[in-house]
N, C-alpha and C positions, 0 to 999 in steps of 0.2 A: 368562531364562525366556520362555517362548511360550507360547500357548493357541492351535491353529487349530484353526479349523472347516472342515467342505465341508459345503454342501449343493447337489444337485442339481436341485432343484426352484425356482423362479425366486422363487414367491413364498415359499415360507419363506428362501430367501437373503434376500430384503427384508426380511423380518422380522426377522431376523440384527442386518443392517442397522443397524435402527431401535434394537434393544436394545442393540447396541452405541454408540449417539450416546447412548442415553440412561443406559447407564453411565458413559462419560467426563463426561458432564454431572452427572450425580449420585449415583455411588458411587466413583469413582476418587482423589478427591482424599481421600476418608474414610477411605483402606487405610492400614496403615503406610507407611516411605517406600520399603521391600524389595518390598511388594507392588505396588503402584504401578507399578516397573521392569517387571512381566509385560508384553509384548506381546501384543494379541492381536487377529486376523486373522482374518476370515470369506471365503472364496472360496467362488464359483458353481462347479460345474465336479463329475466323478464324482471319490470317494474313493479308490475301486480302482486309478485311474491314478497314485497317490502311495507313496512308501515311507514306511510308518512304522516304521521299524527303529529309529529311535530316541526313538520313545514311550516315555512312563512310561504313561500311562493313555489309552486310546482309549473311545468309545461311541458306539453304533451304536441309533438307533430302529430296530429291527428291525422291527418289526410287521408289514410289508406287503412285506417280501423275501421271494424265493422261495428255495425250496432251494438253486439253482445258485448264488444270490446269496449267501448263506451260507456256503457250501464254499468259494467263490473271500477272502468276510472273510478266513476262517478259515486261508486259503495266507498273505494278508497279517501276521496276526495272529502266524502262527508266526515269521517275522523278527524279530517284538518282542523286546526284551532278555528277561534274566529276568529275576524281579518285578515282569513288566510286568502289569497290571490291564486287560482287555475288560468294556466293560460292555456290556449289550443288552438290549431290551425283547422280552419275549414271546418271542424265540427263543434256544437256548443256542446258544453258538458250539459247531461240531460240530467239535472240536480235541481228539487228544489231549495236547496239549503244556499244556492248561489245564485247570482244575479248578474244579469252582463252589465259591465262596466263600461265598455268598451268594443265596437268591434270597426274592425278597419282592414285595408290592404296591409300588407308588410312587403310587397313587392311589385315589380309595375305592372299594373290591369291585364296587360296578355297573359300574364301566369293565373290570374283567377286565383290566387290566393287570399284566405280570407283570414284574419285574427281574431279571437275573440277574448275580452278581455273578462271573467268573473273575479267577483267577490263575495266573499262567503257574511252572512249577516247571522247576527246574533239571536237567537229566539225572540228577543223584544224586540228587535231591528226595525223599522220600515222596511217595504219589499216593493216596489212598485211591482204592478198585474201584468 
């Protein structure tokens, strides 16, 4: 198993960082001994330039992407397997290969933040309209 991260921005990669030391320090020994094996990897560096074709689950803070940035997610997003899960804040992935699942607050109503939960469906799939 894996966990990676990208972020492009220097200082939340630090911060990445940071909460990764302080997981190995103090949640990792606590997992069972299946969980434990996950590796997991935080890289500087842009998203886009990576295939995730073989994700289960991706998510994207959306908030502050522009539309072009969205469309191009959303060309990535579609290589994902099926059953594969996008999550994203505040903007839906504009795919129609996904469907929202989901969407909800993830924080309390004065932040105005929004979740959105996709699932990607299989070409026979149902899709509701």
């Amino acid at each position: 198993r894996e966990c990676k991260g990208m972020e492009i921005l220097t200082g939340l990669y630090e911060f990445c960082e940071d909460l990764l030391e302080k997981w190995h320090r103090e949640i990792h020994d606590q997992l069972p001994e299946e969980r434990q094996e996950t590796e997991i990897v935080f890289t500087r560096g842009d998203a886009t330039a990576l295939s995730w074709a073989d994700a289960d689950v991706a998510f994207c803070n959306s908030t502050c992407f522009s539309g072009e940035l969205m469309e191009l997610l959303a060309e990535k997003a579609n290589l994902m397997k099926d059953g594969s899960v996008f999550i994203t804040t505040t903007k839906e992935l504009p795919s129609e290969k996904y469907f929202l699942l989901e969407k909800g607050g993830i924080l309390p109503p004065i932040f105005e933040h929004r979740c959105g939960l996709c699932g990607r469906t299989s070409q026979c799939a149902y899709r509701p309209r």
